[in-house]
C-alpha positions as CSV (number, residue, x, y, z in Angstrom):
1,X,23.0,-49.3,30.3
2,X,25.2,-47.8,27.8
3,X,28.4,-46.6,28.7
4,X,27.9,-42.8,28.0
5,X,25.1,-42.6,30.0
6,X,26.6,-42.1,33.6
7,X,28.8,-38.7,31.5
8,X,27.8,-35.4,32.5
9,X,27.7,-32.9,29.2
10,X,28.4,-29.7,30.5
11,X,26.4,-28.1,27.5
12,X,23.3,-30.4,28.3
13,X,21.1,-30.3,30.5
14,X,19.6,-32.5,33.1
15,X,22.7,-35.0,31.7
16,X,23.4,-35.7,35.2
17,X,22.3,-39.2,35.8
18,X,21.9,-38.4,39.4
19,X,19.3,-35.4,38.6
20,X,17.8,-37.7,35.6
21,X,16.8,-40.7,38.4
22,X,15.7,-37.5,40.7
23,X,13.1,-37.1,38.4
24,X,12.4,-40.2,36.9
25,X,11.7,-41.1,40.8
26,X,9.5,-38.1,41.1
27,X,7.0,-38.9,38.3
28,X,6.8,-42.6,39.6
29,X,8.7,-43.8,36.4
30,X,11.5,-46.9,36.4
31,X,13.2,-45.3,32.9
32,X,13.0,-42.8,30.2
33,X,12.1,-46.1,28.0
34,X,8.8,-45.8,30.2
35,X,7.7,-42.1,28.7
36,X,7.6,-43.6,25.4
37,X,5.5,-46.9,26.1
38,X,2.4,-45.1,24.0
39,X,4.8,-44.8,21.2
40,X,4.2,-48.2,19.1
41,X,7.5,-50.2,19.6
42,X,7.5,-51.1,15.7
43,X,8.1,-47.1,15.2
44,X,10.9,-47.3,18.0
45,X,14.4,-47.7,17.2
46,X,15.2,-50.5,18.8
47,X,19.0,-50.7,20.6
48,X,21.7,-47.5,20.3
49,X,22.5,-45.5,17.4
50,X,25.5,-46.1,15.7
51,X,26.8,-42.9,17.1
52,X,30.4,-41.9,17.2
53,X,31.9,-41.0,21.3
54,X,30.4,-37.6,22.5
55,X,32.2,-34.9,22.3
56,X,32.3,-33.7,26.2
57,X,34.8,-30.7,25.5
58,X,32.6,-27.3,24.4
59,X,35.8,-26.2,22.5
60,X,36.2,-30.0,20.9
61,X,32.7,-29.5,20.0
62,X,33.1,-26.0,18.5
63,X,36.0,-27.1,16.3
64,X,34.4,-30.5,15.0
65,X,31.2,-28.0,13.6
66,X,33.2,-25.6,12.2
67,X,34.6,-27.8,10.4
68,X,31.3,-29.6,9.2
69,X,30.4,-25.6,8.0
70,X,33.5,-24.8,5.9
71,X,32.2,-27.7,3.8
72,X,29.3,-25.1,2.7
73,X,29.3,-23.1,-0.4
74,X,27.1,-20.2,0.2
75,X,26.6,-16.9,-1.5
76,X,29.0,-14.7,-0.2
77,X,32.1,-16.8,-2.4
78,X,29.7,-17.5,-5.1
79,X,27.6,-15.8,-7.5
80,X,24.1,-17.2,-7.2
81,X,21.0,-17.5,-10.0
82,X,19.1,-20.1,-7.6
83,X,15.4,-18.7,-7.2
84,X,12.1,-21.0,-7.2
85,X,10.8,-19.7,-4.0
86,X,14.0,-18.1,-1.8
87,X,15.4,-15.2,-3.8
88,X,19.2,-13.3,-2.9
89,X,18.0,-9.8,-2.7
90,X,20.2,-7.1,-1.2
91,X,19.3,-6.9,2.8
92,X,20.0,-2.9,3.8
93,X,21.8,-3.2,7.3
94,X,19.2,-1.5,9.0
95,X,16.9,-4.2,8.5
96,X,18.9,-6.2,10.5
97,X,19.5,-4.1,12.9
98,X,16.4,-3.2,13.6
99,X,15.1,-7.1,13.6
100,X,17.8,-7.8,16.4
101,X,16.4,-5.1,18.8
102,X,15.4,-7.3,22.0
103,X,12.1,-5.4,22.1
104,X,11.7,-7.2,18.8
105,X,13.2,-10.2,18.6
106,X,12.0,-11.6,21.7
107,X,8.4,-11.2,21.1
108,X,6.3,-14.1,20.7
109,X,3.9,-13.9,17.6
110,X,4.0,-10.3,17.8
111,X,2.6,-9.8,21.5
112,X,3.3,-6.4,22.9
113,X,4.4,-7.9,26.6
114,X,5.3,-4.9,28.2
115,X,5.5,-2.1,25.5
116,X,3.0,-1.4,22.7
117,X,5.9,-0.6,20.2
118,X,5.3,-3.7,18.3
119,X,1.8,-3.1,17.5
120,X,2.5,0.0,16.0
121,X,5.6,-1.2,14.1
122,X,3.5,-4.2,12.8
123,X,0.8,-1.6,12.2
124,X,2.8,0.6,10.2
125,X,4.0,-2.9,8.0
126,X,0.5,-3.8,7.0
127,X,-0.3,0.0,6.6
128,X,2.9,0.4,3.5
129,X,1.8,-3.5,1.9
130,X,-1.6,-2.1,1.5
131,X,-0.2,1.0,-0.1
132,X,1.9,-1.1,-2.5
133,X,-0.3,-3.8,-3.3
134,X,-3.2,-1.0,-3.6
135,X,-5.7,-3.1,-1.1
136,X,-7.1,-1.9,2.2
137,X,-6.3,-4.9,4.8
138,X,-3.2,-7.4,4.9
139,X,-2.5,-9.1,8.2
140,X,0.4,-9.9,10.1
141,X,2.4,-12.4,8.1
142,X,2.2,-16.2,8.6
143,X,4.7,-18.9,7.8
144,X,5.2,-18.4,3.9
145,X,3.4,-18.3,0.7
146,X,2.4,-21.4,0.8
147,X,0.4,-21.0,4.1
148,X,-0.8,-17.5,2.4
149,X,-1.7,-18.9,-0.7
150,X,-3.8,-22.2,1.1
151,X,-5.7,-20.2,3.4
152,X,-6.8,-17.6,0.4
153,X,-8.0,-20.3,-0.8
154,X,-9.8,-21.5,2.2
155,X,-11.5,-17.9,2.9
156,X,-12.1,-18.1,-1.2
157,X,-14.4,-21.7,-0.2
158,X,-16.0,-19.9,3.1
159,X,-16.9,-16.9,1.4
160,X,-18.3,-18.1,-1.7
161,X,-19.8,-21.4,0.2
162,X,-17.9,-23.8,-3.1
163,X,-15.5,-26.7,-2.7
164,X,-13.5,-26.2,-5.9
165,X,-10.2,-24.2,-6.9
166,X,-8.8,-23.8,-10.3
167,X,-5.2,-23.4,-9.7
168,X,-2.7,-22.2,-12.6
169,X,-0.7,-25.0,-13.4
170,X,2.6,-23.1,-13.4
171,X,2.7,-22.8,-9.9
172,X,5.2,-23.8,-7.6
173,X,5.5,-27.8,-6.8
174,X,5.7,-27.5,-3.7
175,X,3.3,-24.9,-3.0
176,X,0.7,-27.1,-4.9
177,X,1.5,-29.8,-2.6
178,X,1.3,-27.5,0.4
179,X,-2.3,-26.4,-1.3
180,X,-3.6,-30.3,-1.3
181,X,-2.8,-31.2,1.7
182,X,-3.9,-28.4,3.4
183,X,-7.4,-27.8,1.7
184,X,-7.8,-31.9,1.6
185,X,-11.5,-33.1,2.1
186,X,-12.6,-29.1,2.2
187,X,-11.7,-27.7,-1.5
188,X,-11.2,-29.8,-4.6
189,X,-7.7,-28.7,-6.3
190,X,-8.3,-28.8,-10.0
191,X,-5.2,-27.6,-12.7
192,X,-5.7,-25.0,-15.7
193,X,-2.7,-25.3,-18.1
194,X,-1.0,-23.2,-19.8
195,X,-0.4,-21.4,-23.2
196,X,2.8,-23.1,-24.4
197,X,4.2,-19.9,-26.4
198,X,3.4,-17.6,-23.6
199,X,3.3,-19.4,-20.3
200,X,0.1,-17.7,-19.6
201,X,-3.1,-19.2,-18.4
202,X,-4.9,-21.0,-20.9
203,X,-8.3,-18.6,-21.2
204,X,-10.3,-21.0,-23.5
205,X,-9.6,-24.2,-20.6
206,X,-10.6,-22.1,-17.5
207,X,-14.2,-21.0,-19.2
208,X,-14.2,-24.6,-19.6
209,X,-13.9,-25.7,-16.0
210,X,-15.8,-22.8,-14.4
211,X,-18.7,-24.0,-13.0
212,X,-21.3,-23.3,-10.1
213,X,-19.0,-25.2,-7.6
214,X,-15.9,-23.2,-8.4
215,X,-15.2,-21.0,-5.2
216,X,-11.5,-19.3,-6.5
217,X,-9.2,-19.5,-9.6
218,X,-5.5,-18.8,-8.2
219,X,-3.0,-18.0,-10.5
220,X,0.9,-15.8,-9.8
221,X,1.6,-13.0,-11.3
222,X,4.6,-13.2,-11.7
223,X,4.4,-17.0,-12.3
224,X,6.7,-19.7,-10.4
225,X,8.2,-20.0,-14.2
226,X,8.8,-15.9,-14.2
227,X,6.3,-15.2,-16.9
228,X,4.2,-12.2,-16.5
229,X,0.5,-12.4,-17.6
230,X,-1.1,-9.6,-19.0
231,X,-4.7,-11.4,-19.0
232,X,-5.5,-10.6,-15.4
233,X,-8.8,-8.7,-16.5
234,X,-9.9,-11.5,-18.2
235,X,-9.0,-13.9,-15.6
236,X,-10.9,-11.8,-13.1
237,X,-13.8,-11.0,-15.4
238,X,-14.2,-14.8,-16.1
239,X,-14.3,-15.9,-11.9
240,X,-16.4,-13.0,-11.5
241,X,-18.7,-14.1,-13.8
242,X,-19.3,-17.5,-12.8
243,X,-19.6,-16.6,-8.9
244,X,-15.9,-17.2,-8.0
245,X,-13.3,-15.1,-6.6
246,X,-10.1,-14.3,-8.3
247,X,-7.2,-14.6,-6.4
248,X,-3.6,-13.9,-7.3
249,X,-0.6,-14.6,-5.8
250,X,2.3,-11.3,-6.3
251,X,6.0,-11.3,-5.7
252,X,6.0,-8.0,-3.7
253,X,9.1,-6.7,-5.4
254,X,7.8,-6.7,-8.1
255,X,5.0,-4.3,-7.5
256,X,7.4,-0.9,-7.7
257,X,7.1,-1.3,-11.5
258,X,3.9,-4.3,-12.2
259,X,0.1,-3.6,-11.7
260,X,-0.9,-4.6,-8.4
261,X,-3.2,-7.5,-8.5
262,X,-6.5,-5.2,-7.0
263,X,-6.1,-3.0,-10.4
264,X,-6.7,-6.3,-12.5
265,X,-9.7,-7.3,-10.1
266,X,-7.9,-9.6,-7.7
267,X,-10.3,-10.7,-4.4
268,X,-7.4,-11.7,-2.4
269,X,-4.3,-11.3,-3.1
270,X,-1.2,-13.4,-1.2
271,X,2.6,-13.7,-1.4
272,X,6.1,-13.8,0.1
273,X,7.7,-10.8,1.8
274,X,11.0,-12.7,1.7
275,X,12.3,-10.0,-0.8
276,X,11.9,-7.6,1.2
277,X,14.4,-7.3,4.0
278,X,15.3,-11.2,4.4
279,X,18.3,-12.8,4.2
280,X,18.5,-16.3,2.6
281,X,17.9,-19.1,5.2
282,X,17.1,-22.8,5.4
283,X,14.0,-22.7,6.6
284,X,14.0,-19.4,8.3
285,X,13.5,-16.6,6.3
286,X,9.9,-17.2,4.0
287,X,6.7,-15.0,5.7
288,X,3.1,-15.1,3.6
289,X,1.0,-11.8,3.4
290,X,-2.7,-12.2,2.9
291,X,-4.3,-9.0,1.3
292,X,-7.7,-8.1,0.8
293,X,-10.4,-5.0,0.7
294,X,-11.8,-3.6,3.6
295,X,-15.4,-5.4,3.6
296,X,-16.6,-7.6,6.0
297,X,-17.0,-10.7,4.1
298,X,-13.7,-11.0,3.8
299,X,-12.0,-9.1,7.1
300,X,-14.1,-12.1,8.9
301,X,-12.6,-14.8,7.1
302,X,-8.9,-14.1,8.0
303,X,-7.9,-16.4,10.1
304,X,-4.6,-14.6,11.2
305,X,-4.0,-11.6,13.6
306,X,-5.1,-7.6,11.8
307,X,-3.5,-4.6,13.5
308,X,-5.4,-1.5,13.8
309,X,-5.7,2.0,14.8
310,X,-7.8,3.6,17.3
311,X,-8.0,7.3,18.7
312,X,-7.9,6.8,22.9
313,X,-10.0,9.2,25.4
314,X,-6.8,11.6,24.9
315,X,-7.6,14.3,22.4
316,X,-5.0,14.0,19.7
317,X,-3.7,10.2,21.3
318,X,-3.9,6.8,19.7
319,X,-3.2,3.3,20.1
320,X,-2.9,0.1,18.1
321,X,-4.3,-3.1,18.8
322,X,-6.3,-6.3,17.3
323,X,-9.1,-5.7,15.1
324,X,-11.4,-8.6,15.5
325,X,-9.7,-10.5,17.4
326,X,-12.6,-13.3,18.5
327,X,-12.6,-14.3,14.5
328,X,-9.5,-16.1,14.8
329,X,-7.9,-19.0,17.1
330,X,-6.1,-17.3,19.3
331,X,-10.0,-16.3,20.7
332,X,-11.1,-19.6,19.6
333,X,-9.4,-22.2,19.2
334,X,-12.2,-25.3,19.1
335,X,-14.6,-23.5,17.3
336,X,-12.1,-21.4,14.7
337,X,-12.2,-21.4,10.7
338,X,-8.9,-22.2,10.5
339,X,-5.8,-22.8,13.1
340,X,-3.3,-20.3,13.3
341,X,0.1,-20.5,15.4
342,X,2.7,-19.2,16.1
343,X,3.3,-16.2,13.4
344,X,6.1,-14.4,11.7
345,X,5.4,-11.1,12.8
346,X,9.7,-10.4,13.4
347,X,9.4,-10.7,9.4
348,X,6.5,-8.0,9.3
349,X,8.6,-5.6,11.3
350,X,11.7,-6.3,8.9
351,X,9.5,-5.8,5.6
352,X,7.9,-2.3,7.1
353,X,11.5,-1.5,7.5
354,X,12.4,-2.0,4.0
355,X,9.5,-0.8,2.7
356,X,9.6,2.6,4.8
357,X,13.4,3.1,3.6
358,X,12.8,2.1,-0.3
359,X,10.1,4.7,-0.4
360,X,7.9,4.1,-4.0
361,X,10.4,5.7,-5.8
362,X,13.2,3.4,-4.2
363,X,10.4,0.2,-5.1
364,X,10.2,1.6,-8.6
365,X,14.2,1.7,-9.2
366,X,14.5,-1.8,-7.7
367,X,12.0,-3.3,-10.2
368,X,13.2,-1.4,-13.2
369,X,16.6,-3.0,-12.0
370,X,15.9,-6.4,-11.8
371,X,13.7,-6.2,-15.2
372,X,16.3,-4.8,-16.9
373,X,19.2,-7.5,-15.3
374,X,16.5,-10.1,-16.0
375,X,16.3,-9.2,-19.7
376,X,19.8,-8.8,-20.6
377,X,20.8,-12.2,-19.2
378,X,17.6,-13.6,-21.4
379,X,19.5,-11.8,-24.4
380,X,23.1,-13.1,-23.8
381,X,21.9,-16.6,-22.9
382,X,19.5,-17.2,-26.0
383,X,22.8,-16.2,-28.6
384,X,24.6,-19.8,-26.9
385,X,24.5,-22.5,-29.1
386,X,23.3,-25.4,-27.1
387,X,19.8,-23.7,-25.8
388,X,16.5,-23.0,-25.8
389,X,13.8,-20.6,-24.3
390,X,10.5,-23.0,-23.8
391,X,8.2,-20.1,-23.5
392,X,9.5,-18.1,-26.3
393,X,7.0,-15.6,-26.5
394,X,6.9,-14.6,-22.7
395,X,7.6,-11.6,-20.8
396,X,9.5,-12.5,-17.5
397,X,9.9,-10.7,-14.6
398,X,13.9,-11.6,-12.6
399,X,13.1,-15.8,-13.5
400,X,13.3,-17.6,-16.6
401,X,13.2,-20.4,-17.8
402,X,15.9,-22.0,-20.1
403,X,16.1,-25.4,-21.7
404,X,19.6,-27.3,-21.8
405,X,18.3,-30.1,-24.1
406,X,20.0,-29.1,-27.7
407,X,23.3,-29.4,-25.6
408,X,22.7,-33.1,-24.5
409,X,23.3,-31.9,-21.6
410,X,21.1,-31.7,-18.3
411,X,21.0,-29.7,-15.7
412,X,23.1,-31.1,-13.1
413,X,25.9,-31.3,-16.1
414,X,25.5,-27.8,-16.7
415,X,25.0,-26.9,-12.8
416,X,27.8,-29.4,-11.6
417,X,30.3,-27.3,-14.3
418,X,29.2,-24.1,-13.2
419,X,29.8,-25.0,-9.5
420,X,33.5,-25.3,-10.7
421,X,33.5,-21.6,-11.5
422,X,32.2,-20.3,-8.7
423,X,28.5,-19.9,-10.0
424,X,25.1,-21.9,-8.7
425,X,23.5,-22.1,-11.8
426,X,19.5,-22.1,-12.0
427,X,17.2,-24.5,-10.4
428,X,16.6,-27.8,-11.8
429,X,12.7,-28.0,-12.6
430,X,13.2,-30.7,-15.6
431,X,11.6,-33.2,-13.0
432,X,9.1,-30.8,-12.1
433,X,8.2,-29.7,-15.3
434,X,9.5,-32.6,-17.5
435,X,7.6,-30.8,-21.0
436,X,10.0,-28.5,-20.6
437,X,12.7,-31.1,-21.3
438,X,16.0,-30.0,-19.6
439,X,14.9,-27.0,-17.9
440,X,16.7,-24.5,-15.1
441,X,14.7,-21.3,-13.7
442,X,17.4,-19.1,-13.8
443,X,17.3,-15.9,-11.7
444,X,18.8,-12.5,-11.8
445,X,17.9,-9.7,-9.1
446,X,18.8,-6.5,-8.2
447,X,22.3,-7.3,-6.9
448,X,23.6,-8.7,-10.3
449,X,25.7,-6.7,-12.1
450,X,26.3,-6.9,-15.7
451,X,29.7,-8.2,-15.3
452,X,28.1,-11.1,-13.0
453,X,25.6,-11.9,-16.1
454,X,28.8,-11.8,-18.6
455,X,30.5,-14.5,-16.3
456,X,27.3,-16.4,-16.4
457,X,27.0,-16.4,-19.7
458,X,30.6,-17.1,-20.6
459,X,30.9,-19.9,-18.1
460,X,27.5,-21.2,-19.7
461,X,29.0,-21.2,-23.4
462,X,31.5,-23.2,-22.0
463,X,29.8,-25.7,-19.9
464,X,27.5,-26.3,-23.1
465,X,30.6,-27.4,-25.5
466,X,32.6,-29.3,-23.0
């Protein structure tokens, strides 16, 4: 027995040992070792941790993690161009304090428990992400794009009855991975590359690979790389043509100022709402929307909950509820397309709140913003000695992509000196994407200013020539 296991933590519970036997003696068990015995002992740790003495004071505790925090650098003493998935977007306060309403925040996937508020506000989100992606059903978000963008593809495969996708090759590396594993055994993942001036998907390689077994070609617009492509016509004309669906995967933000995927001919289109109304978290803060017409074919396949609107018995009354609810796993859950869990519907309130407050006018000004930021740091960064831009002949949209080669230098140099000045420099992808030799994405948002970009870029010039 070790010697901290007869101490009571105040701040844990059941630690009493006299309440642990208790129970142990109720189930029939001699030790905790015993609920673990279908656990293989090869995968158990064998003996204690090498753990330091417990902490048994609350306030001792408190001060030891406080400390352990102060050793973060976050965003709020630093200027940030990290992207690549998580974006620092300006959070209005309302969003927040809306989100932390207990009526809110303590729902579980969106149920309505007691009041039927929730439906409605959830309701009213899908209602504005239809408007400003221009389609006519999105459902109450799920963990994050790459949940979004995998089950597109899976409702792509049911649909069309195919096991292949064509997947731009400029995508995300870990929402490629996410893509694998989750459509493994069910949908072949195949790669179409890119133009190297441009960044854009290679048009003469995807007529190549479509084929009678192709169910989907997915490609972002904007890409993970931050290039725009203004061949989503083609791209949809192609898929159509061959019996595929096109589906396209759209920061939302951008969408105040960019053609919404259904105008190009987009099936499905998916995405983060992270921009809109969420803070920067680890782990916390990414929801997916799914987005589609209103047609049957595809409202079937959705795995995830839809929100509608119904008029009651009451002349002039309606009320909000689940709109085909057996289709999914909640209903279902041996005989369901796909498995869906708990949600991130506290997101979908957060993102209607945004939304409502920006207005289109407000999404417009955003965009034009974080185009023009975007674009003026592209300017002052490609007059340094020391770079290069590996898609030279792209249009970006708030990420970039700039190569630290000429310098010598790579990215943690050039990140590790820019640290120094108070800046997180761009995210390394130069393992990612290693033919774009010493590459960051860098990018610029809304809440840059232009003497943020002029410190960037100085602090750059002189990272490059130290």
């Amino acid at each position: 027995m070790r010697k901290d296991e007869e101490r009571v933590h105040p701040y844990i519970p059941n630690s009493v040992p006299e309440v642990q036997r208790e129970m142990l003696a109720e189930i029939g068990a001699a030790s905790i070792e015993e609920l673990y015995q279908d656990i293989p002992v090869e995968l158990r740790l064998p003996g204690d941790m090498n753990l330091p003495e417990p902490l048994v004071a609350e306030s001792d505790l408190k001060r030891h993690v406080h400390r352990l925090l102060a050793k973060n650098q976050t965003c709020e003493e630093n200027i940030s161009f990290l992207g690549g998935g998580c974006w620092q977007h300006y959070v209005p306060a309302v969003c927040d304090e809306v989100q932390g309403r207990s009526e809110f925040l303590t729902g579980y996937a969106g149920e309505p428990f007691e009041d039927h508020g929730r439906f409605q506000a959830l309701f009213e989100y899908e209602s504005m992400m239809a408007e400003l992606l221009d389609m006519d059903v999105v459902n109450v978000p799920t963990y994050d794009w790459l949940q979004a963008a995998s089950t597109s593809i899976r409702m792509a495969a049911r649909i069309t009855g195919r096991g292949e996708a064509l997947v731009a090759d400029t995508i995300a590396p870990e929402r490629l991975s996410a893509i694998r594993n989750y459509c493994q055994g069910i949908v072949k993942i195949s790669l179409v590359g890119h133009c190297p001036d441009t960044g854009r998907v290679e048009l003469t390689q995807l007529e190549a690979m479509l084929n009678s077994e192709v169910a989907c070609v997915y490609f972002e617009n904007p890409s993970y790389l931050g290039g725009i492509d203004d061949q989503g016509v083609s791209i949809s004309k192609m898929a159509h043509d061959a019996g595929a669906l096109s589906v396209v995967g759209a920061d939302p933000i951008s969408l105040g100022i960019l053609t919404p995927p259904s105008q190009y001919g987009a099936d499905i289109a998916c995405g983060d709402i992270q921009p809109l109304g969420m803070h920067m978290q680890f782990g916390g803060g990414q929801a997916g929307y799914i987005a589609t017409r209103d047609e049957e074919r595809f409202v079937m396949e959705y795995p995830s909950r839809l929100f509608g609107i119904e008029s009651t018995s009451e002349a002039g009354e309606y009320g909000f509820g689940d709109v085909t609810f057996d289709r999914t796993s909640f209903a279902d859950r041996e005989n369901s397309k796909e498995f869906i869990g708990t949600a991130t519907a506290l997101w979908g309130i957060t993102a209607g709140v945004y939304l409502a407050l920006a207005g289109p006018q407000g999404m417009k000004d955003i965009g034009q913003t974080i185009l023009q930021n975007s674009l003026y740091a592209r300017k002052k960064i490609s007059a340094l000695d020391g770079v290069r831009f590996p898609f030279p002949g792209a249009h970006s949209f708030k990420e970039f992509v700039v190569d630290y080669s000429p310098s010598g230098k790579s990215v943690q140099d050039i990140n590790e000196a820019l640290l120094k000045e108070g800046i997180f420099g761009g995210l390394d992808i130069s393992t990612s994407f290693p033919d774009l030799g010493s590459a960051a994405l860098i990018c610029v948002t809304e809440i840059h200013k232009k003497e943020d970009i002029d410190r960037l870029v100085q602090a750059l010039d002189k990272a490059l020539h130290v």
